[in-house]
Backbone as JSON, one array per atom type, in Angstrom:
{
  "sequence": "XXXXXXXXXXXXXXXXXXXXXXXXXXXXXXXXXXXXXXXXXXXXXXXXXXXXXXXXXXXXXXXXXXXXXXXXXXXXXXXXXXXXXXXXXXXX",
  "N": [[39.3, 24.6, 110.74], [41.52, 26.43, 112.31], [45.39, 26.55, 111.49], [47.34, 25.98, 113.79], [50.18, 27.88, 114.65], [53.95, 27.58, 114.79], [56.51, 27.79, 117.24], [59.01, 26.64, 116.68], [61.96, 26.76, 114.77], [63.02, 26.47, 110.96], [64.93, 24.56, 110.97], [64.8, 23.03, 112.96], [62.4, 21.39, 112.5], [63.05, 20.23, 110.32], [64.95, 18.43, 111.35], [63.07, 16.86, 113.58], [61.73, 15.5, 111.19], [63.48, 14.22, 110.13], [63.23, 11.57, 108.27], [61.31, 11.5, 107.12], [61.81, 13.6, 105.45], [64.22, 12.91, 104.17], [63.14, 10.63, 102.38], [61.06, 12.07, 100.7], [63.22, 13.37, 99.43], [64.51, 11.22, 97.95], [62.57, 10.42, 96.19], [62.62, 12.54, 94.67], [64.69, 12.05, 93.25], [64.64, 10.0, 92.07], [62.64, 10.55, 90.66], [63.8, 12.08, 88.75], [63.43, 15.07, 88.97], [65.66, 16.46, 89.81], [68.96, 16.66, 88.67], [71.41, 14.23, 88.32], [73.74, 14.36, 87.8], [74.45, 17.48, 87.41], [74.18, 18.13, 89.88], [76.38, 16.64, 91.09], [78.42, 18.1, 89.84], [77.73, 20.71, 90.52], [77.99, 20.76, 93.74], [81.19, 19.57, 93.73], [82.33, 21.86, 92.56], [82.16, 23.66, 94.51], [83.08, 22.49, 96.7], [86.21, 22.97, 95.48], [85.88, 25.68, 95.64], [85.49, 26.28, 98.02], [87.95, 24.86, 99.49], [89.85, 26.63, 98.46], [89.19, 29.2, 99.58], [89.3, 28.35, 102.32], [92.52, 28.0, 102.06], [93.42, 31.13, 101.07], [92.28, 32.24, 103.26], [93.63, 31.35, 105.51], [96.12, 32.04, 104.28], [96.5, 34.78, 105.06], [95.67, 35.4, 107.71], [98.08, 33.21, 108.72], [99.64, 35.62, 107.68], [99.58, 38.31, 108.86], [99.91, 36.91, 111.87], [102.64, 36.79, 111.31], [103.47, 39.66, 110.46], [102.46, 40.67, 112.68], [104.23, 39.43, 115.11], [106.61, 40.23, 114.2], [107.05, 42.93, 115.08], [107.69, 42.75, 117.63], [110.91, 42.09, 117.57], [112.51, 43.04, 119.44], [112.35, 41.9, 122.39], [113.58, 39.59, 124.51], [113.17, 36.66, 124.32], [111.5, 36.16, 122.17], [112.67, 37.61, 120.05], [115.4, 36.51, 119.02], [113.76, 34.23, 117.56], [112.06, 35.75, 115.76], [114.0, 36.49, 114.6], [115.39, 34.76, 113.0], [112.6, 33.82, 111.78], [112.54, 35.82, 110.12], [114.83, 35.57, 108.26], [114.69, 33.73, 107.5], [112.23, 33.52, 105.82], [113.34, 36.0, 103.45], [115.2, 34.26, 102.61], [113.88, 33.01, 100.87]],
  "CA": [[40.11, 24.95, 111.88], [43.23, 27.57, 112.09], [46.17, 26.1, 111.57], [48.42, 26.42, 115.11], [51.79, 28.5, 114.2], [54.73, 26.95, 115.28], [57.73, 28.32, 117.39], [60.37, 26.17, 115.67], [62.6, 26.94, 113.52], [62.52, 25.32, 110.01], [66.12, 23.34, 110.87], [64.26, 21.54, 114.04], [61.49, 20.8, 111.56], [63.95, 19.19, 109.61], [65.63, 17.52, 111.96], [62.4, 16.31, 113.42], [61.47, 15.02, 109.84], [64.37, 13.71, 108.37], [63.16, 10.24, 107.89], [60.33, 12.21, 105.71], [62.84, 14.67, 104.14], [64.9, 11.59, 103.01], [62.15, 10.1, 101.24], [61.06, 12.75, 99.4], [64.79, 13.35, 97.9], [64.89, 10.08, 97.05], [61.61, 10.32, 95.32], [62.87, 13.43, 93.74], [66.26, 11.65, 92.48], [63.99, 9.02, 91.14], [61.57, 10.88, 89.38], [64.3, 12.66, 87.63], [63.52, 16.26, 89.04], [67.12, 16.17, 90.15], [69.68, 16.26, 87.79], [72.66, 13.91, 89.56], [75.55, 15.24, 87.03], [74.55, 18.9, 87.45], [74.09, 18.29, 91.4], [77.68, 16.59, 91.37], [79.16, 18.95, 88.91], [77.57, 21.94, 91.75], [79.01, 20.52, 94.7], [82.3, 19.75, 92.91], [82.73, 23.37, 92.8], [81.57, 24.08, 95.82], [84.27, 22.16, 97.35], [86.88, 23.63, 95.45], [85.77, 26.72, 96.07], [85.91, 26.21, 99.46], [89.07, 24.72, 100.1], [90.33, 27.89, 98.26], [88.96, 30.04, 100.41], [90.48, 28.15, 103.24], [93.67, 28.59, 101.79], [93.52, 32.17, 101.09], [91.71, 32.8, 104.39], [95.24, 30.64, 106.31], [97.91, 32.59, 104.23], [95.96, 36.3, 105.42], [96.07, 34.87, 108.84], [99.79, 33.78, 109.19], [100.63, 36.92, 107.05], [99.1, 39.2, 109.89], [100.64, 36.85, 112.56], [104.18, 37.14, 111.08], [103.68, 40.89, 111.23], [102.68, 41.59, 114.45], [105.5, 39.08, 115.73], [107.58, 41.24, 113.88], [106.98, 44.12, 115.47], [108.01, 42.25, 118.93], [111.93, 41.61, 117.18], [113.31, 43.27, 120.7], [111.4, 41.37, 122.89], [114.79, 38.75, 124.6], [112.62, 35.59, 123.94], [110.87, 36.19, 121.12], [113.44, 38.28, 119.12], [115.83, 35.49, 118.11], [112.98, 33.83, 116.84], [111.71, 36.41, 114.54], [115.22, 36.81, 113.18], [115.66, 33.39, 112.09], [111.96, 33.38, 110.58], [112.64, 36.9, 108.9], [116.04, 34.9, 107.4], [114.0, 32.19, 106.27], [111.77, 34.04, 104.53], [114.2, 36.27, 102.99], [115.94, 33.71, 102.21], [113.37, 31.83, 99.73]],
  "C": [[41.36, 25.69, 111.43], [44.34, 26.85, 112.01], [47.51, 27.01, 113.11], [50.14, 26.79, 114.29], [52.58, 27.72, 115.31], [55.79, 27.57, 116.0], [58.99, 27.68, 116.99], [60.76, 26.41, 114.8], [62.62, 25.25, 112.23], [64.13, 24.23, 110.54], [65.67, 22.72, 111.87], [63.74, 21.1, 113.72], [62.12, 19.72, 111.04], [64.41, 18.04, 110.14], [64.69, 16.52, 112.52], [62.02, 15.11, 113.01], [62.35, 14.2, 109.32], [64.17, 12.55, 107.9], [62.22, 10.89, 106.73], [60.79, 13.19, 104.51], [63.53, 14.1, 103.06], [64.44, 10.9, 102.26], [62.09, 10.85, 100.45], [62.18, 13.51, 98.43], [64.7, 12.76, 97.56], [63.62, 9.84, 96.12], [62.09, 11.64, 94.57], [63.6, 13.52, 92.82], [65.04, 10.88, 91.52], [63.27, 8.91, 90.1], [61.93, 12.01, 88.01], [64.0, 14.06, 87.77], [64.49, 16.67, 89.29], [67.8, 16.05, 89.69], [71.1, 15.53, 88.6], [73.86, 14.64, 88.92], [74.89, 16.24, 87.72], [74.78, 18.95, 89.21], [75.65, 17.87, 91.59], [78.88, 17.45, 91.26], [79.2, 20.44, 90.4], [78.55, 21.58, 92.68], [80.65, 20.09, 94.64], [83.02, 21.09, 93.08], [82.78, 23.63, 93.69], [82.86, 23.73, 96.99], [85.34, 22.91, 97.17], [86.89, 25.45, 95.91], [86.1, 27.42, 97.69], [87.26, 25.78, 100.21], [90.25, 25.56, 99.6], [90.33, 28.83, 98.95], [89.59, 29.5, 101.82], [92.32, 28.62, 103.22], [94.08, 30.1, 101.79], [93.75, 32.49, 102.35], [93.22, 32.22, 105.32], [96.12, 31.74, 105.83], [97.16, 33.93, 105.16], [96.44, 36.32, 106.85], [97.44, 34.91, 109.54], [100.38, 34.6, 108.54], [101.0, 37.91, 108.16], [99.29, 38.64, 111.32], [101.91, 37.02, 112.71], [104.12, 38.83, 111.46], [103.85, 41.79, 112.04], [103.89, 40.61, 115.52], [106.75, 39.72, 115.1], [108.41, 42.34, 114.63], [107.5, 43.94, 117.01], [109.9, 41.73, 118.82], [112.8, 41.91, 118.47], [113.1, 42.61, 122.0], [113.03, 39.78, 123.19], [114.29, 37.43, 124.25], [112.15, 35.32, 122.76], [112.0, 36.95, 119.8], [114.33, 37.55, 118.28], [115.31, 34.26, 117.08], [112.44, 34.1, 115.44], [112.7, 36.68, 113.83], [115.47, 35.74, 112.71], [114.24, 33.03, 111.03], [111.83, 34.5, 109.62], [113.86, 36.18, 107.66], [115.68, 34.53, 106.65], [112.96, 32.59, 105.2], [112.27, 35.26, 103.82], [114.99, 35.47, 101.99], [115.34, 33.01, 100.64], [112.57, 33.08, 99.18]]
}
């Protein structure tokens, strides 16, 4: 018999599955195809990596909001604002 194609994607599969997905990791940890250092060591990085890129990705952000509130310094509400946070960063 043909095997019936599926319209699901593989992450509903998964999700589906996961009582069967979770087994066979844990048979995969067990049988030592899995290295746990190297898998810790990966995600380790992975983190840092990532909460680097957060960082970066934040300063870029309020760099390019300071700017364009900049550009608003005449502005009767907003203007005494941007001169006290142009001061402050000036200042340091």
């Amino acid at each position: 018999m043909a095997e019936k194609k599926s319209n699901k994607s593989p992450k509903q599969v998964l999700i589906e599955n996961r009582e069967q997905v979770a087994k066979a990791l844990e048979l995969l940890f067990a049988a030592g195809y899995v290295d746990r250092k190297r898998l810790y060591i990966e995600n380790f990085l992975r983190g840092i990596v990532f909460g680097a890129g957060g960082v970066i990705g934040a300063t870029v952000v309020i760099g390019i909001v300071a700017w364009i509130l900049s550009l608003f310094d005449q502005i009767p509400l907003i203007g005494p604002f941007i001169d006290n946070f142009r001061e402050t960063i000036e200042s340091n």
